[in-house]
N, C-alpha and C positions, 0 to 999 in steps of 0.2 A: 462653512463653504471652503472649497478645496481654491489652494493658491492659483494664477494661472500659470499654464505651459511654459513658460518662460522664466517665471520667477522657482519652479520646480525643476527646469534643468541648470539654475543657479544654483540650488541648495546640493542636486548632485554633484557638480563639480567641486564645488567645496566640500563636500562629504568625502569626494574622491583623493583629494589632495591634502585634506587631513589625513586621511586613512595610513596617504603614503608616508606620510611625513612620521606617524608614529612607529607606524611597522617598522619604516627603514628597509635596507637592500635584503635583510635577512628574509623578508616577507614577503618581496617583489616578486617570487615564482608563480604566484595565481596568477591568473587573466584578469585583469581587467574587465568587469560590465562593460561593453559598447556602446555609443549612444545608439537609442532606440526610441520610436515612437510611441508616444503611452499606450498602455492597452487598458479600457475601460470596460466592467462587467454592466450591463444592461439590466440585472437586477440582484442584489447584494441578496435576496433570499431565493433567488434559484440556483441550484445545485447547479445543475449543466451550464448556467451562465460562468460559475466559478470555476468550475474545472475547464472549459474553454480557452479562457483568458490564460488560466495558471498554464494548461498545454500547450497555447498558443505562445506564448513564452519563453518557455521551453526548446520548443521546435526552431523558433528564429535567432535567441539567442546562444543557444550550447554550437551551434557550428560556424559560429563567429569567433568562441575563441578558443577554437581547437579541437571541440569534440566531436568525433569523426560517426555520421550518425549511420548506423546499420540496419541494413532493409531485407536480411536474407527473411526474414519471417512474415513480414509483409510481402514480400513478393510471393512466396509460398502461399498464404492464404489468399492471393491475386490468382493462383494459377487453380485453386481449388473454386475456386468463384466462377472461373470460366467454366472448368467443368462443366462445374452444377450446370450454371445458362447454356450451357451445349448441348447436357442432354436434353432440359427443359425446350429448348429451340428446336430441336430436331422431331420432338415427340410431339408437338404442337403440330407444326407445321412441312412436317416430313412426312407422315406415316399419315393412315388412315386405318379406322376402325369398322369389324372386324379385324381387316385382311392382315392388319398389321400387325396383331396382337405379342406375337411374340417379342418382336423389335419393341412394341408400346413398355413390356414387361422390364425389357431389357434398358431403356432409359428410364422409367421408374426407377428400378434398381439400381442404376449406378448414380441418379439424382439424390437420394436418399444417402445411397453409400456415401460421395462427396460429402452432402450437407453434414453428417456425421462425423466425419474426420475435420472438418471447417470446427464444428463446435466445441470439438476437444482441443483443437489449435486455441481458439478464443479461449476457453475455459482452463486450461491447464499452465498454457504459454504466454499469451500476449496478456490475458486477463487482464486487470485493470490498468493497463499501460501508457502512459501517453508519446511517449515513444521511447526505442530503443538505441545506446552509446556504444561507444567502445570505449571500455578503461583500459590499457593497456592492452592483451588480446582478447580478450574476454569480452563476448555483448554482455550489456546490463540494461535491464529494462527499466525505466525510471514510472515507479508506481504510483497512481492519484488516488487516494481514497476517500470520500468523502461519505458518512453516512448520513440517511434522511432524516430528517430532525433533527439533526447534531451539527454543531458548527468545529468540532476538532477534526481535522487533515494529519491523515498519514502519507507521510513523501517516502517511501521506500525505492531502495538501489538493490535490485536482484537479481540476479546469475545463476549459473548452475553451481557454482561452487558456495557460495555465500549471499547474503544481502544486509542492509543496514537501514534502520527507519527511524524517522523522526514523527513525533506527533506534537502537533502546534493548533493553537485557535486560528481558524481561515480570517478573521477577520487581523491578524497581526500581517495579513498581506496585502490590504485594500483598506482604503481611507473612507474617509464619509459618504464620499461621490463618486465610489466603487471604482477608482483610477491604483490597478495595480501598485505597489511597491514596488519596485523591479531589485533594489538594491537589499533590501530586506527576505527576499527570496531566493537570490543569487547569493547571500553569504550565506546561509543556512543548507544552500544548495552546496557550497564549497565543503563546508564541513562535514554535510552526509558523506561527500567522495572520502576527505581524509577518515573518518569513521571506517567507508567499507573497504579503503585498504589497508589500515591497521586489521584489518578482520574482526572489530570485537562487534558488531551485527549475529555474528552466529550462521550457519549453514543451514540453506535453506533445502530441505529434502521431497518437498511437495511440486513444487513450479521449475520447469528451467530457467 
């Protein structure tokens, strides 16, 4: 049975206060974990429960200490969204059959074109992402992989120029009672960055 809420933000601060005490001043350039709310997975053997918690994570914690989080790509697949729903809206409920056929053709066609260009965004770009930083100028997408029937997690940091990945058992990030780590994912998170900016990750020539 997992400790309660209280006696688990005792062991982090103690975890935290040792940490500093050994590193010393030479260390002190990370950030700090934040306090934060536990985040709990709803079922230790659904995949999408796992990756939820771990993105949800992610998402609240990296721009708390410091990491400036980038939406040109996200916005971009917003405006191709709208598209699509505008031809689809206007072709619906715009036009009438025969008379309209042309126009009908003419949002088919650029519904499909949109949807198409959306797919390769998701597919080539955003891919398995839970969202995307900035490391210094550079967006980096921070990668979930999780496959089905497997419990090993690939955490990849990926750019146009490079990326770096770690692969780890999912279960070294949630306890019994499927209540996150936060500190055990947040260090591992730290050292993928120093990994991807030493550059030894390797250049990634597939994905932006």
């Amino acid at each position: 049975k997992a400790p309660p809420a209280r006696v688990r933000r005792w062991l982090r601060w103690h975890r935290t206060v040792h940490r500093r005490s050994v590193r010393g001043p030479a260390m002190a350039k990370d950030p700090e974990l934040p306090e934060m709310e536990e985040k709990r997975a709803a079922s230790l053997y659904s995949k999408t429960d796992l990756l939820k918690v771990l993105a949800d994570f992610f998402q609240d914690a990296l721009p708390r200490v410091g990491y400036q989080e980038e939406h040109f790509w996200t916005n971009i697949r917003i405006i191709l969204c709208i598209f699509c729903c505008g031809f689809g809206c206007y072709a619906q409920f715009g036009t009438k059959f025969p008379q309209d056929r042309a126009i009908l053709a003419i949002c088919v066609a650029g519904y499909f074109g949109f949807s198409g260009i959306l797919a390769i965004v998701d597919y080539w770009v955003i891919n398995q992402s839970a969202m995307c930083i900035r490391i210094g100028d550079a967006p980096v997408f921070i990668d979930l992989n999780l496959p089905t029937f497997s419990s090993e997690l690939t955490i990849t940091l990926r750019s146009k120029e490079r990326k770096a990945s770690k692969k780890v058992s999912v279960g070294k990030y949630f306890d019994t009672e499927g209540v996150l780590r936060q500190e055990s994912l947040y260090a591992d998170f730290l050292a993928l960055v120093g990994q991807y900016k030493s550059g030894k990750g390797g250049a990634d020539k597939k994905n932006l």
